[in-house]
N, C-alpha and C positions, 0 to 999 in steps of 0.2 A: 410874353411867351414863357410866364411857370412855369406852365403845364407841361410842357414839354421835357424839360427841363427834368423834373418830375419821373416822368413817365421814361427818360433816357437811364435814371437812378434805378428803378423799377426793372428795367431789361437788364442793366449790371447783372444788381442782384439775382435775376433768373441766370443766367447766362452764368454766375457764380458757382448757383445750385446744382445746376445742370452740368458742369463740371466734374464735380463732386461728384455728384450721382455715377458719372462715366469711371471715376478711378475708382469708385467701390467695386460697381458691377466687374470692373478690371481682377481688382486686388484681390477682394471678399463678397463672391457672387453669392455667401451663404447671404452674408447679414444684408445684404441688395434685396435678395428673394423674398428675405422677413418685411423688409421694407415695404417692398413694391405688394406684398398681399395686406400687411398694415392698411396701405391706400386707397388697396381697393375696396374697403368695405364701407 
C-alpha cells in the first residue's frame, strides 16, 4: 500500500498550498490577483 501512502503526502502538500493561497487572497489580494492571472495563461 505505497501508493497510497504516496498519494496521502500529495494532498498534505495540496491542502498546504491551498492554505497559503487562502492567507494571501486574505492578506495581499494584490499579489493573489498577480498570481491567479500568472496561472491562467
Amino acid at each position: 500500500m505505497a501508493g497510497d501512502e504516496k498519494k496521502d503526502e500529495e494532498l498534505e502538500e495540496l491542502r498546504k498550498a491551498l492554505k497559503g493561497l487562502e492567507r494571501l487572497r486574505k492578506e495581499k489580494p494584490k499579489e493573489y490577483a498577480k498570481m491567479a492571472r500568472a496561472q491562467r495563461r
